[in-house]
VEXVEXNU-353439 format. One line per 8 residues: for each residue x, y, z of N, C-alpha, C. Coordinates in steps of 0.2 Angstrom, whole numbers. Layout:
% residues N
X/Y/Z/X/Y/Z/X/Y/Z | ...
% end
This chain:
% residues 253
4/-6/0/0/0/0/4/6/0 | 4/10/-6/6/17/-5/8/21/1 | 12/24/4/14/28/8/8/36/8 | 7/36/0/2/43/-2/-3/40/1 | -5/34/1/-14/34/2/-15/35/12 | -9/33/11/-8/31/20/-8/39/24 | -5/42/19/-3/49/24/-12/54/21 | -13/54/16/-18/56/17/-25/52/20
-26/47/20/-29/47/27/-28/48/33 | -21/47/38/-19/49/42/-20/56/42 | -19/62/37/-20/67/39/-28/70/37 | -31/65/34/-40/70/35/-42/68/41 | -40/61/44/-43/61/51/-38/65/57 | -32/67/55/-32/74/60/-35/79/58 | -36/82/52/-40/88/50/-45/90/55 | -50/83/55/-55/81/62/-54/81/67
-48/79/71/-47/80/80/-46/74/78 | -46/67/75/-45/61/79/-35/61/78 | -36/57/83/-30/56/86/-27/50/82 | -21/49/78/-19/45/76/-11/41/77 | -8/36/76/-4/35/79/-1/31/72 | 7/30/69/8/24/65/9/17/68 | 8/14/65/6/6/67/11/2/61 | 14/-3/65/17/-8/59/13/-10/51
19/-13/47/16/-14/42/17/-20/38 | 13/-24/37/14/-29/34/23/-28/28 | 26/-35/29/31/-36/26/33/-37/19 | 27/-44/18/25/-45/11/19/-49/13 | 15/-45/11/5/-44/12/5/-54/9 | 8/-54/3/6/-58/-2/8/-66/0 | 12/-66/6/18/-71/7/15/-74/15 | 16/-81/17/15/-81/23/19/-87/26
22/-86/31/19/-80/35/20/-73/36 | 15/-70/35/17/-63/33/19/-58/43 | 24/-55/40/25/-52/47/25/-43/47 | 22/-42/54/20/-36/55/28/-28/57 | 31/-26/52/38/-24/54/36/-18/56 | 41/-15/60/39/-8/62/46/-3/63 | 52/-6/61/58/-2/62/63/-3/68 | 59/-9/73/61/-6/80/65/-12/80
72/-11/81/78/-18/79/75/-22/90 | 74/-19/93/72/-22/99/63/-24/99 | 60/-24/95/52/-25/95/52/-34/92 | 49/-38/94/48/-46/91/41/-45/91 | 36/-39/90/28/-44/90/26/-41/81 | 25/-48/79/24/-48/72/16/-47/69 | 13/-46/76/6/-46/71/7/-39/73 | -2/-38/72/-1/-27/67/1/-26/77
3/-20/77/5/-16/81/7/-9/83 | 7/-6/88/9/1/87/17/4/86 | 19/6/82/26/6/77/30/10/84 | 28/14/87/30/20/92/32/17/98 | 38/17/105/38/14/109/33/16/113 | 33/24/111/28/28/118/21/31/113 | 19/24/111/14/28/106/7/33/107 | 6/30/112/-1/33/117/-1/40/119
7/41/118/10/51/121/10/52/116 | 10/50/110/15/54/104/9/54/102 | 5/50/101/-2/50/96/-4/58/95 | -7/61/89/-8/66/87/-16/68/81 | -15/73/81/-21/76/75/-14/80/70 | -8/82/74/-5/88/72/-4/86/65 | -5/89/59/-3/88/50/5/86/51 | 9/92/52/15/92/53/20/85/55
16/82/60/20/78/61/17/73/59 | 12/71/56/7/65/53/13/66/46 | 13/72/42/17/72/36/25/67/39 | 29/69/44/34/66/44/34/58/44 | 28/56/52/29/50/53/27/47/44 | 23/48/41/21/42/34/26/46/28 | 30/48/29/36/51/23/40/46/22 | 43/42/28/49/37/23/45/28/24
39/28/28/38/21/28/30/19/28 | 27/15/24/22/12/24/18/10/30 | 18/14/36/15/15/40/9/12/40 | 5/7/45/-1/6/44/-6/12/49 | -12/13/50/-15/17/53/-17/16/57 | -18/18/65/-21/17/71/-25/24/74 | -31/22/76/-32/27/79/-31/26/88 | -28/31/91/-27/29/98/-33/32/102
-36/27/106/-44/29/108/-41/31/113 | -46/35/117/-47/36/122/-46/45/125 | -43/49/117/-42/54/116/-47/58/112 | -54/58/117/-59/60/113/-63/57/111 | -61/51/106/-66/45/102/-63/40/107 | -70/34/109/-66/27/109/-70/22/104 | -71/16/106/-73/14/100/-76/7/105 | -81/6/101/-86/-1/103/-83/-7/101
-83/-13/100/-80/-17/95/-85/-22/97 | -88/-24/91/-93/-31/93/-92/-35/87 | -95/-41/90/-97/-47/83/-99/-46/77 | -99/-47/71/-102/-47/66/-111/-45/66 | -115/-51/69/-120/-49/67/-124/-45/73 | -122/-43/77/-124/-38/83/-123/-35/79 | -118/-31/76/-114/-24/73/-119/-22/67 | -119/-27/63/-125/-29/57/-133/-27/59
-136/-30/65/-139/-27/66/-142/-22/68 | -137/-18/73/-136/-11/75/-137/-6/69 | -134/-8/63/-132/-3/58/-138/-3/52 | -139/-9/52/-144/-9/46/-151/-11/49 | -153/-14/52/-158/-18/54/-162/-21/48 | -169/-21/47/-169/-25/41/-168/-23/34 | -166/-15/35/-164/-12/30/-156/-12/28 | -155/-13/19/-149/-13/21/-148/-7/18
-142/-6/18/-139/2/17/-134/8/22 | -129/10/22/-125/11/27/-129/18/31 | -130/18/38/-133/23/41/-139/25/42 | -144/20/38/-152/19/37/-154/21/43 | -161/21/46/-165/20/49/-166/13/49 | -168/10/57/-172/2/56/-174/3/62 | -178/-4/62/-181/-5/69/-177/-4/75 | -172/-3/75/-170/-2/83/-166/3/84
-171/10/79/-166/15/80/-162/18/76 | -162/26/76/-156/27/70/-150/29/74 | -145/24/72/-138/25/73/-133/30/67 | -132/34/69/-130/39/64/-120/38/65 | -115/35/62/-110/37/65/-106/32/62 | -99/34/62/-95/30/58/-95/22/61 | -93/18/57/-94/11/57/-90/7/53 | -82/3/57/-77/-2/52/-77/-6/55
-77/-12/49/-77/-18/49/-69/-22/49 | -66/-25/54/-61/-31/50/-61/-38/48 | -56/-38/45/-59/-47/39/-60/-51/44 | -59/-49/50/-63/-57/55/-70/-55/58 | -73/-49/54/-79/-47/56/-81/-45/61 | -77/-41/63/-77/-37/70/-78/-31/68 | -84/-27/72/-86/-21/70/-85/-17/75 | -83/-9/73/-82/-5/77/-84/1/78
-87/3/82/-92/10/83/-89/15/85 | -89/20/82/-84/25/85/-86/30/89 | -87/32/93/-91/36/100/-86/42/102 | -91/49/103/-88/54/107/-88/49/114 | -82/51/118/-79/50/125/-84/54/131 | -87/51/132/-91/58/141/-82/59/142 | -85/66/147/-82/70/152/-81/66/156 | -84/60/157/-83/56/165/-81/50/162
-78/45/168/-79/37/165/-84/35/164 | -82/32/158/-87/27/155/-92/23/158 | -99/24/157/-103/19/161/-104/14/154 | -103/7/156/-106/2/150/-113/-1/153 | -117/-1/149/-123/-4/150/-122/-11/152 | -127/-15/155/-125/-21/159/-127/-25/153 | -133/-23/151/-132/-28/144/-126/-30/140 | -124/-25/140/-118/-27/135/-111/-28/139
-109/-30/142/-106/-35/148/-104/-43/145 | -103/-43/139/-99/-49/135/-95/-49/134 | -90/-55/133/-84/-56/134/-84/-56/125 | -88/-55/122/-87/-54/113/-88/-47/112 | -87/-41/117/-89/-36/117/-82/-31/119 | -77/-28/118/-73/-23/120/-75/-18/119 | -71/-12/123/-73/-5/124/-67/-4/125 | -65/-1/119/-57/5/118/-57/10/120
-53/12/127/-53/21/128/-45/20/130 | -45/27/133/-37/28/134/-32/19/137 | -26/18/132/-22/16/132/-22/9/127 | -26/10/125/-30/5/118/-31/9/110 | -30/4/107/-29/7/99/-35/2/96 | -36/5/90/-40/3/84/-35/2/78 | -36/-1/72/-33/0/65/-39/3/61 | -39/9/59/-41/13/53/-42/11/46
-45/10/42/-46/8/35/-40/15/32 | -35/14/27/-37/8/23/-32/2/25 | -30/2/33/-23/0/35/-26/-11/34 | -22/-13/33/-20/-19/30/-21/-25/36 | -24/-29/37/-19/-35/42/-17/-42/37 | -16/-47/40/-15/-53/38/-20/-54/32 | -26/-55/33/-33/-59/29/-35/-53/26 | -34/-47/24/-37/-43/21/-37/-36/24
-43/-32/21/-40/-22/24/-46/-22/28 | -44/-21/32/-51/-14/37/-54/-10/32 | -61/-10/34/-66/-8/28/-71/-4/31 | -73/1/29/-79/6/31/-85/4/28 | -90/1/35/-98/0/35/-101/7/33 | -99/9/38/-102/17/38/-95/23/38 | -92/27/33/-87/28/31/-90/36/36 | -84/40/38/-86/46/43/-87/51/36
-88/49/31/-90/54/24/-98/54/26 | -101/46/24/-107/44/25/-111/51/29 | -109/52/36/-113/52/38/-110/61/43 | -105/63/38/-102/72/39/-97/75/45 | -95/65/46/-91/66/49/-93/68/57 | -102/64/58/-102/65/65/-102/58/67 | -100/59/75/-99/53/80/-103/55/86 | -107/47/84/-113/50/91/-111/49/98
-113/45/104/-111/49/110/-112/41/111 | -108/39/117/-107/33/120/-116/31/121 | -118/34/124/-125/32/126/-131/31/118 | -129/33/115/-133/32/107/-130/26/106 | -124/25/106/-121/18/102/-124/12/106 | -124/14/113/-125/9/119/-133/5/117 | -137/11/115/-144/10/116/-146/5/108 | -142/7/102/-142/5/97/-142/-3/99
-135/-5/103/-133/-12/102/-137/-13/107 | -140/-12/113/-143/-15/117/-148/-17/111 | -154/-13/110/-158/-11/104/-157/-19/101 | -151/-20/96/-149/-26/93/-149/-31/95 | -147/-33/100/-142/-37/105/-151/-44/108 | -156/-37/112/-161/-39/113/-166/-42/107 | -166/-41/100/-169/-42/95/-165/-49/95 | -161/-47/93/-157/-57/90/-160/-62/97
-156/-59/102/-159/-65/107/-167/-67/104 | -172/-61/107/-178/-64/106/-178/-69/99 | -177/-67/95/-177/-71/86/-174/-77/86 | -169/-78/90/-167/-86/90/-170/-90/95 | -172/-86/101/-176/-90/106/-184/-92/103 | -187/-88/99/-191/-90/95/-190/-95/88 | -186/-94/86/-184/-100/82/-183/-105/85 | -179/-108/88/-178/-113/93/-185/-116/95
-189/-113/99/-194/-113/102/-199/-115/95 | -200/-111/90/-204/-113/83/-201/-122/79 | -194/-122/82/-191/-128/80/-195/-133/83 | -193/-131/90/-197/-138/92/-204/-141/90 | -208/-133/92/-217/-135/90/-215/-139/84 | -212/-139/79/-215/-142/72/-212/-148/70 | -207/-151/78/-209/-159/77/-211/-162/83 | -215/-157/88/-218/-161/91/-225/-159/93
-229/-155/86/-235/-153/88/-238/-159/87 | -244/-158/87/-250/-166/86/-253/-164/79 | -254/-169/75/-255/-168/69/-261/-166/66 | -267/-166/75/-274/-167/71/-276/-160/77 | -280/-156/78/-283/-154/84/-280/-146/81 | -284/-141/83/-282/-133/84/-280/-131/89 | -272/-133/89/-269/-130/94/-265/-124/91 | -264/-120/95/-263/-111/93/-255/-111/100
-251/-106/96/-246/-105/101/-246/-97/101 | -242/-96/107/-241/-91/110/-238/-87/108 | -236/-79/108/-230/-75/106/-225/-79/113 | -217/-78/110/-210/-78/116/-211/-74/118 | -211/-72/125/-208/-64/126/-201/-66/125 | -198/-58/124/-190/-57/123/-187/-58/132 | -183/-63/130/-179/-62/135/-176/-56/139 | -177/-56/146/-174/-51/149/-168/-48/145
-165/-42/146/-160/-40/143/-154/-41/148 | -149/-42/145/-143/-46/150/-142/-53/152 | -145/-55/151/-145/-65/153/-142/-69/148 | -136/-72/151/-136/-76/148/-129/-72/144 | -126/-66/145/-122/-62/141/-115/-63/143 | -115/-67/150/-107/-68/148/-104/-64/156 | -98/-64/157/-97/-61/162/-97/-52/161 | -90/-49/160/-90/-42/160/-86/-41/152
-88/-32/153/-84/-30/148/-76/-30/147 | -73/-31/142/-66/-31/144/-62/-26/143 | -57/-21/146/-53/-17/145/-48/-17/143 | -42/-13/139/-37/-15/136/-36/-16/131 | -30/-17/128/-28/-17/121/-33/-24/118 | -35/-23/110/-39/-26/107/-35/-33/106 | -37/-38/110/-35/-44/110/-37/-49/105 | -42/-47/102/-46/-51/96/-43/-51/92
-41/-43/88/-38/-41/83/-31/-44/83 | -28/-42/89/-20/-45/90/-20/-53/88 | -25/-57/91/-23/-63/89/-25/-65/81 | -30/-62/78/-32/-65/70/-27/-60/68 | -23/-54/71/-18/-50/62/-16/-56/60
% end
């Protein structure tokens, strides 16, 4: 990947305020196993990573320095959360559902809500919501207290599109063009995936449930079934949320 494409994305999204930081970059993308190099003759971790030893101070929006760091090397792109934006990071079809609901199309309206805001996906379908920061710590909704569920804030990174990992590039669901480059508030994004999280539950509990009736109804007689209620919200979700560097990501670069 170009250098030129790398640095001007890094510098529109400091144009913005987000804070970015350069990240390793794939060796030979095409070859495996492919390793993640970043310059640092003392660094051994080969998958994607942050290229900086102190990269969490150095992160920036400044152009000036954004132009240096991506001037002599293929830098990949990180955003360092917790500097204003942090980022939500869910499953595949939790994230899917939040964003599209039965409608497809990037930033629609659906039944659970208009989520207005950016949205990337990586090749192992991990979706990532990008969220203004409160002024206070973070309250996470108990519903979303899953262990398939991180929350990125200060001393945690993301990878930016169009930055590269092993199985393919980080991609924009909902691109910050989409949608004018606004980011809604932790509690919008919270309410979205609750919003989602409690639909899928109820849907497979019904399913499951419609599974059984239709091989052990009786074959003769008008019997009628009932609506599922939706399971309470939170059952069933797993322990807590977890903090820290994105673990998921780390293991499939």
């Amino acid at each position: 990947m170009s250098h030129f494409r790398l640095k001007r994305a890094a510098l529109r999204f400091g144009d913005e305020g987000w804070t970015v930081t350069p990240g390793a970059w794939l060796e030979s993308p095409g070859d495996e196993p492919a390793r993640f190099a970043c310059g640092r003759p003392d660094c051994h971790t080969s998958s994607c990573h942050p290229a900086l030893a102190h990269w969490d101070e150095d992160a920036t929006s400044d152009a000036a320095q954004i132009e240096e760091w991506w001037q002599d090397a293929p830098y990949s792109l990180l955003l360092a959360t917790g500097h204003g934006i942090g980022v939500i990071e869910v499953p595949g079809l939790l994230g899917a559902r939040a964003v599209r609901g039965p409608v497809s199309g990037p930033g629609r309206p659906s039944v659970t809500g208009v989520l207005r805001g950016p949205v990337a996906v990586t090749p192992q379908d991990r979706w990532m919501f990008f969220v203004r920061e409160p002024g206070v710590p973070a309250i996470m909704r108990p519903e979303l207290k899953r262990e398939d569920i991180l929350w990125h804030t200060r001393g945690s990174w993301v990878p930016l599109p169009p930055t590269r990992l092993r199985s393919g590039p980080v991609r924009w669901e909902v691109s910050p063009e989409d949608v004018q480059w606004h980011v809604p508030t932790l509690e919008q994004a919270q309410r979205a995936l609750v919003d989602a999280a409690v639909w899928l539950d109820a849907s497979l509990l019904e399913s499951r449930l419609s599974g059984r009736m239709t091989t052990t109804a009786p074959r003769t007689g008008n019997a009628t079934t009932q609506p599922l209620a939706a399971r309470r919200p939170g059952r069933g979700y797993g322990r807590s949320i977890a903090d820290g560097p994105m673990e998921v990501l780390r293991r499939a670069a």
